[in-house]
Every structure is written in C-alpha cells, then in structure tokens.
C-alpha positions as CSV (number, residue, x, y, z in Angstrom):
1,X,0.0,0.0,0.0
2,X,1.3,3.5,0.5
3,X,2.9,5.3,3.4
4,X,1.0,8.6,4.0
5,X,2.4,12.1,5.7
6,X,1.7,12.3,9.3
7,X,-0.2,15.2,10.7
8,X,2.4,17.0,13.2
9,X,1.9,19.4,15.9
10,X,0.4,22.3,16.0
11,X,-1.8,21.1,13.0
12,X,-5.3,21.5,14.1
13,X,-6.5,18.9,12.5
14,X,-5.3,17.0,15.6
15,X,-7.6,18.5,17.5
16,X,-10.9,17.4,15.6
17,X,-13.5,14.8,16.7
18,X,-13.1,12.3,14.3
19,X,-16.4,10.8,12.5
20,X,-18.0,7.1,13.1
21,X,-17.5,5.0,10.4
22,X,-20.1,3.3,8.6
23,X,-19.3,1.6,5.1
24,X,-16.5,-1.4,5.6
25,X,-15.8,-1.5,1.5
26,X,-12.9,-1.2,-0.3
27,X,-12.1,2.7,1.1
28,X,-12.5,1.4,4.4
29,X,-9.4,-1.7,4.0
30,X,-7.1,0.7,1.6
31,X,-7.2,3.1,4.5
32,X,-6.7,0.8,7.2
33,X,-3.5,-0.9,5.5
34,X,-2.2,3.2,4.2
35,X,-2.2,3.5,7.9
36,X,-0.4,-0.3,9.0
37,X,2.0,1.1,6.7
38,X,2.7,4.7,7.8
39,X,3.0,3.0,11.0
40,X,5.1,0.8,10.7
41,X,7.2,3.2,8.5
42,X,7.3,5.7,11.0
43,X,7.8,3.7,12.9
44,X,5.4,4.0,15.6
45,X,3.2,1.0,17.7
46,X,-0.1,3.1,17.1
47,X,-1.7,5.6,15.1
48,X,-5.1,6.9,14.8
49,X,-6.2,8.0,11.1
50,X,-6.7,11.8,12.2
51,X,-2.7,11.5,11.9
52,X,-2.5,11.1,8.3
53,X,-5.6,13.8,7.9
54,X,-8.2,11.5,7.7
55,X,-11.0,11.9,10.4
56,X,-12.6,8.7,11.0
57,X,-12.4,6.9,14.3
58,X,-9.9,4.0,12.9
59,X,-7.3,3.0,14.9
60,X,-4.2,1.0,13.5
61,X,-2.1,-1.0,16.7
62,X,1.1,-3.1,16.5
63,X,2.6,-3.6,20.0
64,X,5.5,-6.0,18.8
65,X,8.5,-4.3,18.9
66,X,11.3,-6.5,18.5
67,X,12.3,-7.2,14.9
68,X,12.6,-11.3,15.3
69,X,9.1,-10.8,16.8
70,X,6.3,-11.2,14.8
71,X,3.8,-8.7,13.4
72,X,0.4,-8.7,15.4
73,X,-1.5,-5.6,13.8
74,X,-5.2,-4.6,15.4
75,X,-7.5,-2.9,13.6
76,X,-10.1,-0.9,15.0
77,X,-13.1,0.2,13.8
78,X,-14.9,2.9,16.1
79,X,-13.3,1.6,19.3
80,X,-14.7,3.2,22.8
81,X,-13.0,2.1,26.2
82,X,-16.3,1.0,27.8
83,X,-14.5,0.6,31.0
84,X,-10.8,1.6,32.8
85,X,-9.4,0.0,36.1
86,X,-9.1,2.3,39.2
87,X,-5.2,1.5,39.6
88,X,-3.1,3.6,37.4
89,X,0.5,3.1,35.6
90,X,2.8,5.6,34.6
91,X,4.5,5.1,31.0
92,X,6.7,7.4,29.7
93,X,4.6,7.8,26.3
94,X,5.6,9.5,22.7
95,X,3.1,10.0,20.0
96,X,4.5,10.0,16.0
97,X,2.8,13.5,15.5
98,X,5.0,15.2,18.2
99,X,8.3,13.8,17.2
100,X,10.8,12.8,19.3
101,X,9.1,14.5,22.6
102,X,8.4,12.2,25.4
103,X,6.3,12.2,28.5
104,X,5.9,9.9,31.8
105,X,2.0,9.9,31.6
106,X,-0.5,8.5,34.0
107,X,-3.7,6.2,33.3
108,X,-5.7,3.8,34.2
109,X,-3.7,0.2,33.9
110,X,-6.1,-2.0,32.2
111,X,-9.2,-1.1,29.9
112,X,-11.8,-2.1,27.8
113,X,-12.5,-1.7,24.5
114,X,-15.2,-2.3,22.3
115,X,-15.1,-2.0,18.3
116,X,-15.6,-3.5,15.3
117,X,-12.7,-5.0,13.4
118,X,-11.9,-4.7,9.8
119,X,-14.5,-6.8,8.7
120,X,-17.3,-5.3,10.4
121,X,-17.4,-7.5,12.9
122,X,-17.9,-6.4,16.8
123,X,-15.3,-7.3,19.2
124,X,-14.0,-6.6,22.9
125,X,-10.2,-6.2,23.7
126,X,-9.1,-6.2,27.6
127,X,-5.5,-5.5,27.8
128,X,-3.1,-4.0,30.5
129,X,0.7,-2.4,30.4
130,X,1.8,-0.9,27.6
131,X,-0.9,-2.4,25.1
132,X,-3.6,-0.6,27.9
133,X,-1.7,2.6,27.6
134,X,-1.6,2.7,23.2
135,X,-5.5,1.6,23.6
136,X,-6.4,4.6,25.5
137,X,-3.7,7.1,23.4
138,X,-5.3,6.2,20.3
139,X,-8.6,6.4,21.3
140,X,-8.2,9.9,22.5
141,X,-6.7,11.0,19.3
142,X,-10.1,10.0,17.7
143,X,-11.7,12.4,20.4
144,X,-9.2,15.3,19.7
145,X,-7.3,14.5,22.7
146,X,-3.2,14.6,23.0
147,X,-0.6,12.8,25.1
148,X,0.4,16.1,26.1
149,X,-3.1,17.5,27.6
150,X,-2.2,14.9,30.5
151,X,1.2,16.5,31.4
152,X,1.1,20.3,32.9
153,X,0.1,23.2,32.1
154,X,4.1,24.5,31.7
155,X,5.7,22.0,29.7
156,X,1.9,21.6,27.4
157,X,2.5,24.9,26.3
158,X,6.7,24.7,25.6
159,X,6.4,22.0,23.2
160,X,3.6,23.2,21.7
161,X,5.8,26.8,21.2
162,X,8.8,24.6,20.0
163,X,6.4,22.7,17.3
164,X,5.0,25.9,16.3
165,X,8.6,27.7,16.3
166,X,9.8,24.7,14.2
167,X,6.8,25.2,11.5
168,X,7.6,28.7,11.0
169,X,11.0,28.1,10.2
170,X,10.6,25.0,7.7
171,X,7.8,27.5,5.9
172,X,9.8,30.7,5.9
C-alpha cells in the first residue's frame, strides 16, 4: 500500500473529533492498511487516522517491537474504552505526531475496549501495560485528545511553542 504524511503538531487537525465509520468497503481496507503502513514506517506501535488527515475513528495497533518478533496488527473500527481499572500506571509515552518528545503519563492500567474489526465485525479487547496505555492514546486521538493534555500546564505549552517555532521556520 502506501505510506502517507503524518499530521504533526500544532496542526489543528489533531484536535478534531473524528467521525463514526459506517461503510467497511474497499475505502475502508485501503485506509486501514495506508495507515499499518505509515505505522510501521514511521515507525510508531499506534496511530489513529486523524494522523494522516483522515477523520474517522480508525485505529491501526502493533505492540510487537522487536524485529525477530512477529507482526500482530489490530485494527479498529470505532473503538470506545467502555470501562478503565481504578489502579493507574505511569509510561513514559511519545506520539508519531510530536516527534521525538516524550512524556511519563498517568492512566488507568487496564481497559476495555469495544469496536468492530476490519471486517465489520464487533469485538472486545481487555489488555493491560503498555498495550492498555496505546489503547487509551489512540482512542483519544479519535476524540481530539493529546498525550500532552495529560502532562502540565508549563511543559503543554513549551512544546507546543517549539512545534510551532519549528513550522515557522521550515515554511519561511
């Protein structure tokens, strides 16, 4: 398939509420392996298709990260975490449209997640550690929502004026 151009901060379009889907066709498959692809490219171990400008709550996941390990994408199809465990983890999270910024983030330390996967078909996904943590990233890119809204107030705003610095200088 094809790699596609992420969507980097301060883009707005990260900030959008990204639509349900509702037609599994063809559109639906090329999009979902564009994204496996960008993904894997990037390479990142999740992406959300508001990342490559397309707003539709799709989720692309890929937790393997050592290279004799094999593949084990997820596709999701208009997940929602229907339920989060009290006890929290911290993981030092990174997101592929905020490049090479990192952040010690706190969430819940399992979830659940319901969705439908590529074929149309409903599932439910609990998970804990890191795979807990990508779930609930991803999902809150579909709802506009950034690794770095959970960090404060200061260092939200600095890398948000170093992203936006860093645009104005590739343009001028």
């Amino acid at each position: 398939m094809a790699v596609k151009n992420l969507v980097i901060l301060p883009d707005d379009q990260l900030r959008q509420i990204s639509k349900p889907v509702d037609d599994f066709g063809d559109d639906l498959q090329t999009l979902l392996d564009n994204m496996l692809d960008t993904m894997y490219d990037a390479p990142g171990i999740g992406l959300a298709a508001i990342q490559i400008g397309v707003p539709k709550r799709v989720v692309t996941i890929d937790c393997s990260r050592e290279e004799d390990e094999p593949k084990n994408p997820i596709f999701l199809i208009n997940p929602e975490v229907i339920w989060t465990s009290e006890e929290t983890s911290i993981y030092e999270e990174g997101c592929l449209s905020i490049p090479e910024y990192f952040e010690e983030v706190t969430r819940p330390t399992e979830c659940r997640v319901q969705y439908y996967d590529r074929t149309g078909k409903q599932q439910e996904l609990e998970a804990d550690g890191l795979l807990a943590t990508c779930l609930q990233h991803e999902v809150d890119h579909l709802n506009g929502v950034l690794f770095i809204d959970y960090i404060s107030k200061l260092k939200r705003d600095r890398v948000v004026k170093k992203f936006t610095k860093a645009l104005k200088q590739k343009s001028a």
